[in-house]
C-alpha positions as CSV (number, residue, x, y, z in Angstrom):
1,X,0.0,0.0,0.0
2,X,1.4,3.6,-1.0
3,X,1.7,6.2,1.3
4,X,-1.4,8.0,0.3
5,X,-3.5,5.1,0.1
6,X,-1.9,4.2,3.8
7,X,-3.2,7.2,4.9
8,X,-6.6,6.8,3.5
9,X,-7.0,3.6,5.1
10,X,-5.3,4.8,8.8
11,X,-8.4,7.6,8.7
12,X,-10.6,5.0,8.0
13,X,-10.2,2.6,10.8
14,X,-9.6,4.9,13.3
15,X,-6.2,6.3,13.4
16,X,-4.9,9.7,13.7
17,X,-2.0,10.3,11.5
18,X,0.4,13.7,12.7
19,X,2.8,14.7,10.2
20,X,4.6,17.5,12.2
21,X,4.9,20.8,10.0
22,X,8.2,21.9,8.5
23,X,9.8,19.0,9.6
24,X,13.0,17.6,8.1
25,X,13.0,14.6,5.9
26,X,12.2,11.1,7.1
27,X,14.4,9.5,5.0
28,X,17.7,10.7,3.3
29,X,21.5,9.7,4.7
30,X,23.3,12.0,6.4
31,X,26.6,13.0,6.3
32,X,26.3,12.5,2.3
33,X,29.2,11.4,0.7
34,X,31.9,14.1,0.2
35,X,30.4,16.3,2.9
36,X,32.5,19.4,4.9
37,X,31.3,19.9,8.0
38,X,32.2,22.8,10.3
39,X,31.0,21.4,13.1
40,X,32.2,18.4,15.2
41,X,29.4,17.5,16.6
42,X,27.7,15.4,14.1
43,X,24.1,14.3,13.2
44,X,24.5,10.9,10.9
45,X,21.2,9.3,9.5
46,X,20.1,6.4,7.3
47,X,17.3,4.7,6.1
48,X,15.1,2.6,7.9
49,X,15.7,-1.1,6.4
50,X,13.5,-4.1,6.5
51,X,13.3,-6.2,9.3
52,X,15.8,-4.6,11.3
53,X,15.0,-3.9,15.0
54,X,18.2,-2.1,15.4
55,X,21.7,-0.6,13.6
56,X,25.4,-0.7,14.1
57,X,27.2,2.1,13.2
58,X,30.8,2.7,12.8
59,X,32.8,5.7,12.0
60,X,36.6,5.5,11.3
61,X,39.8,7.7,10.1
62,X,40.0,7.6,6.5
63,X,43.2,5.9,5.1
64,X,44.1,8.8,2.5
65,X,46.6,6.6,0.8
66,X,44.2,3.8,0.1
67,X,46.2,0.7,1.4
68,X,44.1,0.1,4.4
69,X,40.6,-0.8,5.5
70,X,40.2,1.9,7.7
71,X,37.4,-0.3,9.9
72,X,40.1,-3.4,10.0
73,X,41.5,-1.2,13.4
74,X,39.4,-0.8,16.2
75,X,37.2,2.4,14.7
76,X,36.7,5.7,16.5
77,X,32.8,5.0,16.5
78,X,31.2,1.8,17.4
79,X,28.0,1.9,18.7
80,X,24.3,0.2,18.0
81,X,21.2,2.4,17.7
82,X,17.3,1.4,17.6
83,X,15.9,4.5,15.7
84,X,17.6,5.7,12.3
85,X,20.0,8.3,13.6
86,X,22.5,9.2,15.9
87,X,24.3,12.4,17.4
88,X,27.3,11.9,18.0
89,X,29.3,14.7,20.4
90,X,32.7,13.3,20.9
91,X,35.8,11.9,19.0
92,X,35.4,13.4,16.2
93,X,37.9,16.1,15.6
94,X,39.0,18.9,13.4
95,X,40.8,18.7,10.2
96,X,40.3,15.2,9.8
97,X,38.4,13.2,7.0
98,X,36.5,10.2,8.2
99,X,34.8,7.2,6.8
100,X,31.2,5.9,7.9
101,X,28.9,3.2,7.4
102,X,25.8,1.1,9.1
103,X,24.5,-2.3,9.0
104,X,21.5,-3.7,10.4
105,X,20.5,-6.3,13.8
106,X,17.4,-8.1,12.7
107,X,15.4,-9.4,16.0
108,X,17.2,-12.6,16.1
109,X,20.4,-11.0,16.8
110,X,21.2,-11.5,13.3
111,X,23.7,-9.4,11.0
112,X,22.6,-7.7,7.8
113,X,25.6,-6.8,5.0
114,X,27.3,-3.8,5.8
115,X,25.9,-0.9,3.8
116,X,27.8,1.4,1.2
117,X,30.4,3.9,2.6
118,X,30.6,7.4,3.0
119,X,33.1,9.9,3.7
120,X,33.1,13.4,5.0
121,X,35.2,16.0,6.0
122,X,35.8,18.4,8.9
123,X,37.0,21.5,8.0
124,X,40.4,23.3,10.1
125,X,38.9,26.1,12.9
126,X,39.7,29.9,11.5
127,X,43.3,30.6,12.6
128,X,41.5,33.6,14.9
129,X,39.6,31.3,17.1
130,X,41.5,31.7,20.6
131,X,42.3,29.5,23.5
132,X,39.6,30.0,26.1
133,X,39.9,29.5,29.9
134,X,37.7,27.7,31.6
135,X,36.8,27.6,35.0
136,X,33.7,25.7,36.4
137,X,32.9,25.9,40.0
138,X,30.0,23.6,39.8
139,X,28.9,21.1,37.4
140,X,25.9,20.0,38.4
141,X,24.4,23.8,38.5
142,X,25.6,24.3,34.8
143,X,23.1,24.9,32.7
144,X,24.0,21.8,29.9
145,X,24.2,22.8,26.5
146,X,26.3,25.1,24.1
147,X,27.6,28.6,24.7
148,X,27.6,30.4,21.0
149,X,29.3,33.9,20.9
150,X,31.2,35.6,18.5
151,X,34.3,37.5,18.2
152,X,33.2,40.3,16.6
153,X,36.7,41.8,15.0
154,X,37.6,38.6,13.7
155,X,34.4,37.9,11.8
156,X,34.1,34.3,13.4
157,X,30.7,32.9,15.2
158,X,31.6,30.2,17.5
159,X,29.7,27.5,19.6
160,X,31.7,25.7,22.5
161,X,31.3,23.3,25.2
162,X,31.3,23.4,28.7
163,X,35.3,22.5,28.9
164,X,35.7,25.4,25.9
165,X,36.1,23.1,23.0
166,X,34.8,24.7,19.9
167,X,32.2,22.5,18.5
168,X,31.1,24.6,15.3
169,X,31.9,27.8,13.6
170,X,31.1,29.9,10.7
171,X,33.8,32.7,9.2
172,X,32.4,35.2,7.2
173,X,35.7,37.3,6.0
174,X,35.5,40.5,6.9
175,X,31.6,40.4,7.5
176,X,30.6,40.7,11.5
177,X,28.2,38.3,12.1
178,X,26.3,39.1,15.4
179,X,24.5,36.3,16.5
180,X,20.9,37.1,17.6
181,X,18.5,34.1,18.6
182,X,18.6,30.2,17.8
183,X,15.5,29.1,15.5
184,X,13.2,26.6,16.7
185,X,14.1,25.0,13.2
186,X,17.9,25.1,14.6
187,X,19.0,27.6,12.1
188,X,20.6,31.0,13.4
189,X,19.7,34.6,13.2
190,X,22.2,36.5,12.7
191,X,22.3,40.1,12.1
192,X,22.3,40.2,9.1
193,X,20.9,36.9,8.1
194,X,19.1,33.8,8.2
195,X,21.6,31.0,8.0
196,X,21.7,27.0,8.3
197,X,24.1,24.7,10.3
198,X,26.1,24.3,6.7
199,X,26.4,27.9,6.1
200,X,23.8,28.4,4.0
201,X,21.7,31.9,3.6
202,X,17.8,31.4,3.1
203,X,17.2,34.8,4.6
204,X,18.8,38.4,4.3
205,X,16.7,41.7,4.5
206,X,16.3,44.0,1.4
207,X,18.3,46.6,3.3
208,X,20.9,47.7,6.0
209,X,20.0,46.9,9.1
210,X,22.1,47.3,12.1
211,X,22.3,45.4,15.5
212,X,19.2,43.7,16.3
213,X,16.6,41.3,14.7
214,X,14.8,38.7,16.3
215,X,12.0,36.3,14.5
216,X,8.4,36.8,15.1
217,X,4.9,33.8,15.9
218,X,4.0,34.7,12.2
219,X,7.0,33.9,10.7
220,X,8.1,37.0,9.9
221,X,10.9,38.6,10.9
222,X,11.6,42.5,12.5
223,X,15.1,44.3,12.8
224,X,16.5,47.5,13.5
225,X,17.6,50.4,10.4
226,X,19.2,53.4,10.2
227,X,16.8,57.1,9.2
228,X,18.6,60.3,8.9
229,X,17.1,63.8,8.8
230,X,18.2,67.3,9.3
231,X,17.5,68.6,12.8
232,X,18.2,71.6,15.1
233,X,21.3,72.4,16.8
234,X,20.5,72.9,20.7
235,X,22.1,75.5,22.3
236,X,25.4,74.4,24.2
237,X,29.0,74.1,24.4
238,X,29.1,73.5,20.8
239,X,27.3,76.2,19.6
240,X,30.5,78.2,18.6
241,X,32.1,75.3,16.3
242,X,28.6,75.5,14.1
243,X,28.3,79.3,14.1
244,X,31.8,79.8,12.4
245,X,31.1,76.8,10.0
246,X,27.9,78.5,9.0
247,X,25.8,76.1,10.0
248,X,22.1,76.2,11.7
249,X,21.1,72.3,11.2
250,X,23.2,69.2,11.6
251,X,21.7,66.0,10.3
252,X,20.2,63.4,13.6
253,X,20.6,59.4,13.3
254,X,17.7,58.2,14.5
255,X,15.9,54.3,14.3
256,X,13.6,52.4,12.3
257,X,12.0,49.2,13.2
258,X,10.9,46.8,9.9
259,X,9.4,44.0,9.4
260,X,9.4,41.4,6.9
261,X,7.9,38.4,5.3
262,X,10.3,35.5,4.1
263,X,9.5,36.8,0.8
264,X,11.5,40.2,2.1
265,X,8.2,42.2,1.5
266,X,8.0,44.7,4.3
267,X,4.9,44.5,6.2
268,X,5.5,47.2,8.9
269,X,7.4,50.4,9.6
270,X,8.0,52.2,13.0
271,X,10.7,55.7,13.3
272,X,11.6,57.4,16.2
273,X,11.2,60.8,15.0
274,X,7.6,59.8,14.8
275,X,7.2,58.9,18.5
276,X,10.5,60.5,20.6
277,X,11.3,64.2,20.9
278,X,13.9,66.1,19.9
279,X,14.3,68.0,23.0
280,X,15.0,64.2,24.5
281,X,19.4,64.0,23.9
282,X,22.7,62.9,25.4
283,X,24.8,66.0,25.2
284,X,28.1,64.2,25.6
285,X,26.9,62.3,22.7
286,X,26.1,65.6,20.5
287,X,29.6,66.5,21.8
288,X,30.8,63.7,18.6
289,X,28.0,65.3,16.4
290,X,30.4,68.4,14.7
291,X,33.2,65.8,14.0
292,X,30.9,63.0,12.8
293,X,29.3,65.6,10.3
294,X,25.7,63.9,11.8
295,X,24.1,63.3,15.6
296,X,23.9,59.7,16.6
297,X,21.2,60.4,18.6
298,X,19.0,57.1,19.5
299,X,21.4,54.1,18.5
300,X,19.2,51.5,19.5
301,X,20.9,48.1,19.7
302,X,18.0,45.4,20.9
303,X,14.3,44.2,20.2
304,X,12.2,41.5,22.5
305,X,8.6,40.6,21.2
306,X,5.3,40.1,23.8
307,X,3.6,37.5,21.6
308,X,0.5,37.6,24.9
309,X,0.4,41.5,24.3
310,X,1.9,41.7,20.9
311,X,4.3,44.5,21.9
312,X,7.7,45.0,21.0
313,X,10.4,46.4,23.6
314,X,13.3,48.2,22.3
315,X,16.4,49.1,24.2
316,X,17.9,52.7,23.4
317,X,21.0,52.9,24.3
318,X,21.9,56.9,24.2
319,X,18.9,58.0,25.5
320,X,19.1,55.4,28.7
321,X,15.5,53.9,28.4
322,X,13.8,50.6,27.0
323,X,10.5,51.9,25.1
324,X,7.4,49.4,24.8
325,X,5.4,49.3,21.3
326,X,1.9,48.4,20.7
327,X,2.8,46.3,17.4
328,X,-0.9,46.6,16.5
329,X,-1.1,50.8,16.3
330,X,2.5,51.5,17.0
331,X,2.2,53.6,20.1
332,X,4.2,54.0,22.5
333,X,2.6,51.8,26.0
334,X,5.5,53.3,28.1
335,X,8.9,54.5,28.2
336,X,11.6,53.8,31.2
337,X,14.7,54.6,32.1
338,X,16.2,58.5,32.5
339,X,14.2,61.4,33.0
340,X,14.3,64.0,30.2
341,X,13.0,67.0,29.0
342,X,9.6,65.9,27.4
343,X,8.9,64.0,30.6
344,X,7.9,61.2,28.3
345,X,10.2,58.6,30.1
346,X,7.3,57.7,33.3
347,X,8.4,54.9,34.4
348,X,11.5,53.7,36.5
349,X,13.3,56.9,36.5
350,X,14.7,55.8,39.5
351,X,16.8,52.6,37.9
352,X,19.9,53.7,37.4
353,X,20.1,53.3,33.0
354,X,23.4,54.2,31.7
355,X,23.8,53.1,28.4
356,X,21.3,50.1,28.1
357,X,21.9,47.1,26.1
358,X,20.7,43.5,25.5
359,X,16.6,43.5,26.1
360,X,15.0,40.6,26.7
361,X,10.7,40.1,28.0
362,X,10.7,36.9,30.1
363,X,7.1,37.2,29.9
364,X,4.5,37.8,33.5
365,X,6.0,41.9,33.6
366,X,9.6,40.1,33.7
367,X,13.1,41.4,31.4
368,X,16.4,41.4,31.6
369,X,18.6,43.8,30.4
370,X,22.4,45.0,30.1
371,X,23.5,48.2,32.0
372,X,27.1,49.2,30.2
373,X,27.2,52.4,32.5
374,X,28.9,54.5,30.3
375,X,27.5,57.4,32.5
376,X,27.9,55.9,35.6
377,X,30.3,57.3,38.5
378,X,32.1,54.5,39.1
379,X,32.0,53.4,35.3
380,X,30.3,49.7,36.2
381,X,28.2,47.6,34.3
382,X,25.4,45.5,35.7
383,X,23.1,42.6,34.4
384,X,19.6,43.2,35.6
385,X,15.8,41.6,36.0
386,X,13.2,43.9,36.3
387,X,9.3,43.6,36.6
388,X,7.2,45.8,35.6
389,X,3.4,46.2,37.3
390,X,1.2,47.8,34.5
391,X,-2.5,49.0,36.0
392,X,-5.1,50.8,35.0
393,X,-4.0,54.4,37.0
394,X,-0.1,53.8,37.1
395,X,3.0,51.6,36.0
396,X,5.9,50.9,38.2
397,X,9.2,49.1,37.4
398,X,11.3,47.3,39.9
399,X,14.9,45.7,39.7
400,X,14.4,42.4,41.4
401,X,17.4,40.7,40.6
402,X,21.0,42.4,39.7
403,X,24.6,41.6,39.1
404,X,27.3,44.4,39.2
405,X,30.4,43.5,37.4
406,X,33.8,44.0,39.1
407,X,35.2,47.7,38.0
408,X,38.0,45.7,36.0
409,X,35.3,43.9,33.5
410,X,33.5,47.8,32.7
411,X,31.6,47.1,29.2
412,X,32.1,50.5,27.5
413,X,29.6,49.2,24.7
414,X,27.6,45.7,23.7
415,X,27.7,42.9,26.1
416,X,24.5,40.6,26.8
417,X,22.1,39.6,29.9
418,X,19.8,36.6,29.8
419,X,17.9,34.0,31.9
420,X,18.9,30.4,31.5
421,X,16.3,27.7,31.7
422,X,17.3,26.7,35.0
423,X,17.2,30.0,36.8
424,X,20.9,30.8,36.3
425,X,21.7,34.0,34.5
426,X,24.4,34.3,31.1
427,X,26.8,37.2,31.3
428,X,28.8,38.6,28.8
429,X,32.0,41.2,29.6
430,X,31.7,41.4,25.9
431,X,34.7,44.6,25.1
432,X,36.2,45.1,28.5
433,X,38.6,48.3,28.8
434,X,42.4,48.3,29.1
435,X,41.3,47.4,32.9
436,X,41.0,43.9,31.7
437,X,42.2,43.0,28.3
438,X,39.7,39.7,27.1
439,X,36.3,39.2,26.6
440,X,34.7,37.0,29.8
441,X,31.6,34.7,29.7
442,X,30.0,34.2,33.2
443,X,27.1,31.7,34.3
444,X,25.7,33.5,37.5
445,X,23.4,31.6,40.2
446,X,20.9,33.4,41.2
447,X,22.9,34.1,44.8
448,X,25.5,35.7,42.7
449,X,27.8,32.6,42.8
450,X,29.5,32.1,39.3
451,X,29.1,28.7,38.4
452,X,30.7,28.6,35.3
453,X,33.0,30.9,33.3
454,X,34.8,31.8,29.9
455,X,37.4,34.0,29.2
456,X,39.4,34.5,26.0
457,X,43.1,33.6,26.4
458,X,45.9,36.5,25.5
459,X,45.7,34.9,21.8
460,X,42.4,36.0,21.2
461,X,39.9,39.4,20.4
462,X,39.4,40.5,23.2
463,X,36.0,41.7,21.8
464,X,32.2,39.6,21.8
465,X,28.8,41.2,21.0
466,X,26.9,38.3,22.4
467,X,26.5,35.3,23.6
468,X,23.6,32.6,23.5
469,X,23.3,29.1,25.7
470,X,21.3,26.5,24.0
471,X,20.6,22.7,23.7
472,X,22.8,21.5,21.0
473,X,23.0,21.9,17.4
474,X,19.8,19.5,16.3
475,X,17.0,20.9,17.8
476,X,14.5,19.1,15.1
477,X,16.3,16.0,14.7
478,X,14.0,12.9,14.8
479,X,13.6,9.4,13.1
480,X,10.3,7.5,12.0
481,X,10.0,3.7,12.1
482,X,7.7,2.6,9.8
483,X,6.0,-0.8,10.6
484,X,6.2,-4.0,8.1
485,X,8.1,-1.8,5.8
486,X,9.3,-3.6,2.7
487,X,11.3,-3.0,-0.4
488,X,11.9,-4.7,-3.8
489,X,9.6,-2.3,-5.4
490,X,9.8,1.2,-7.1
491,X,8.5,3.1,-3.2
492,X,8.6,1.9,0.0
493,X,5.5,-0.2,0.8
494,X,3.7,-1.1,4.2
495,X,2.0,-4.3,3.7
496,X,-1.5,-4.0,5.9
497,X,-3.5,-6.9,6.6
498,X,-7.4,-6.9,5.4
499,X,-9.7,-6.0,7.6
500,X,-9.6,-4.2,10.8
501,X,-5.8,-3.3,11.3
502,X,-3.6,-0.9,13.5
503,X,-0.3,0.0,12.7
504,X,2.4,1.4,15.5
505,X,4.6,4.4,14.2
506,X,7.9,4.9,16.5
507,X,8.4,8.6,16.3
């Protein structure tokens, strides 16, 4: 019976077929043949073959001079699986080629033919990727997974383990790639693209967009642009430079938010000059303006999305506040952080906001945020939760949680705040000053205990815009076995007996 015709009859008496949307091939081998991985932790795959209740697999070294079975020594891999797929996390290494190949265990205990070979290779790390030092204070309160980060002079995104072994990588030349969020699907946002495990694009926006972009429920995706227009020149200690230049208007940088389809059409457009004031500024920062030639005046650097309220929070880094969006109308719900002239920043004036970075909505009135306290006295940056109490006649923000950084690790400007699974918090030193010369990673308990930490040896950029922690590298990986499956014929067939019938799919 065809697969079609399976289904028909699996409706028919009684049995409710799921097949789980956008999901990865059932069948198909994996590594193919002639494959280059950058990555060393490694999904391999086959299909499901007849009678088999279970599969050896074994991976070896490849012999490059061809005078040796490379499985007649005891191989690198050796291992039997029940499903159709394995992950395999250790020894396999970097700048090696290896050699793969599966057989099958009928029910007996019996021994199918080996099946053909394949070979793949494993690409050498970038010469740029640095030692790292590792110290862990407490296994069993690390939150497992991957750390991803990238150095961000160097061009290089990098996942490691929990000892600091780099596990994958992706070099881009003399492109930064700032990582923003791990897809569900397991591919990575990056700003500026969509990209695969392999390296592949299948998303870039239609224009420049700087710093932030995060995905969206609907698919779409939303990111932070550049506007320019020309604006005044407030009065101050500048005022003299632009009076003997002539000059009565200097252009202002301000923000756009866009967002997308996959298609790249834009569906929505948001500008601050709509919704801030012009009377809201940094002076220091219109200090820079004369010798710029324009005013960086907003510089926002992060989104977080409400899917409950469908609002959008943005973190606006020279005017010290994180503004909430209606996505639906595009007001403004609330702005916090720094008092200024407008009086449009209501709400947690009181917090302390020098320079903010890193936004992220937990969800129940919870964020966390990055402090860089560029305008702080000392110069100290802090990772902090806040929640926010939103009622009908006020709304109130209060930090709950916080994490100052030692004066040594001061982030002048990116660096990244968020809440691990377990309750533990990931903090990243991501450009400290000449007070501390490399880039630190720290995983914080919340009794301020670190539990875990990176930091990039003397070999290394000593810069990082981000860092992520997440599962591992195959979020969506999964294997179907398909009950009294044969072959010999042009598809693969499931025999089902007449009459009433069920049949067992091992998902």
């Amino acid at each position: 019976m065809r697969l079609n015709s399976l289904l028909t009859k699996a409706l028919a008496i009684g049995i409710i077929v799921v097949i789980p949307a956008r999901a990865p091939a059932i069948t198909g081998v994996l590594p193919v043949d002639g494959d280059t991985l950058n990555y060393t932790h490694v999904l391999f795959q086959w299909d499901q073959l007849p009678g088999a209740v279970a599969y050896q697999l074994q991976i070896a070294i490849f012999d490059t001079t061809g005078g040796a079975d490379p499985f007649a020594s005891d191989p690198v891999v050796d291992i039997v699986d029940s499903t159709t797929l394995a992950i395999v996390t250790d020894s396999i290494g970097w700048a090696q080629e290896y050699t793969w190949r599966i057989r099958s265990i009928n029910k007996s205990g019996g021994l199918g033919d080996w099946g053909e070979v394949n070979n793949f290779v494993v690409d050498s790390l970038p010469g740029t990727v640095p030692d790292y030092i590792i110290t862990i204070n407490d296994t069993s309160a690390y939150q497992p997974g991957l750390t991803m980060t990238n150095l961000t002079r160097d061009a290089v995104m990098l996942a490691v383990d929990m000892l600091g072994e780099p596990v994958f990588f992706v070099e881009w030349g003399t492109r930064n790639i700032h990582l923003s969020e791990i897809l569900p699907n397991g591919n990575f946002l990056t700003t500026p693209v969509e990209i695969t495990l392999d390296n592949e694009v299948l998303w870039e926006p239609p224009e420049d967009i700087h710093h932030g972009i995060i995905s969206l429920p609907n698919g779409n995706f939303m990111a932070l642009g550049r506007e320019d227009t020309l604006g005044p020149i407030p009065a101050g200690p500048w005022s003299a430079q632009y009076d003997t230049a002539g000059m009565d208007s200097v252009i202002w940088r301000g923000d756009l938010l866009i967002e997308w389809d996959h298609a790249g059409n834009e569906i929505w457009r948001w500008s601050v000059f709509d919704h801030f004031s012009m009377i809201d500024y940094d002076s220091i920062d219109f200090t820079e303006a004369f010798g710029r030639r324009y005013f960086d005046w907003t510089h926002a650097n992060a989104l977080s999305y409400d899917p409950v309220e469908d609002a959008i929070y943005m973190s606006v880094r020279h005017m010290d506040r994180i503004t909430k969006i209606d996505h639906a109308t595009g007001n403004v719900i609330w702005n916090m952080g720094k008092a200024m002239p407008s009086g449009d920043t209501r709400v947690g004036n009181d917090l302390g906001f020098s320079h903010t970075h890193a936004i992220e909505y937990l969800g129940n009135g919870r964020m966390v945020l990055y402090d860089n306290g560029n305008r702080a006295d000392p110069q100290i940056s802090r990772g902090l939760e806040i929640v926010v109490t939103e009622t009908a006649l006020d709304t109130t923000a209060e930090i709950v949680w916080e994490y100052v950084l030692p004066e040594s690790l001061y982030t002048q400007s990116q660096g990244d705040f968020d809440r691990l699974p377990n309750g533990n918090y990931l903090i990243t030193a991501a450009n400290p000053t000449n007070r501390d010369l490399t880039a630190r990673i720290f995983e914080v308990a919340p009794d301020s205990s670190i539990v875990w930490s990176l930091r990039v040896g003397e070999n290394g950029n000593r810069s990082m815009f981000a860092s992520e922690r997440f599962p591992g590298l195959y979020p969506l990986a999964f294997s179907m076995i398909q009950p009294a499956l044969a072959t010999g014929i042009a598809t693969p067939t499931i025999f089902v007996p007449s009459g009433a019938a069920s049949l067992e799919f091992k998902l």
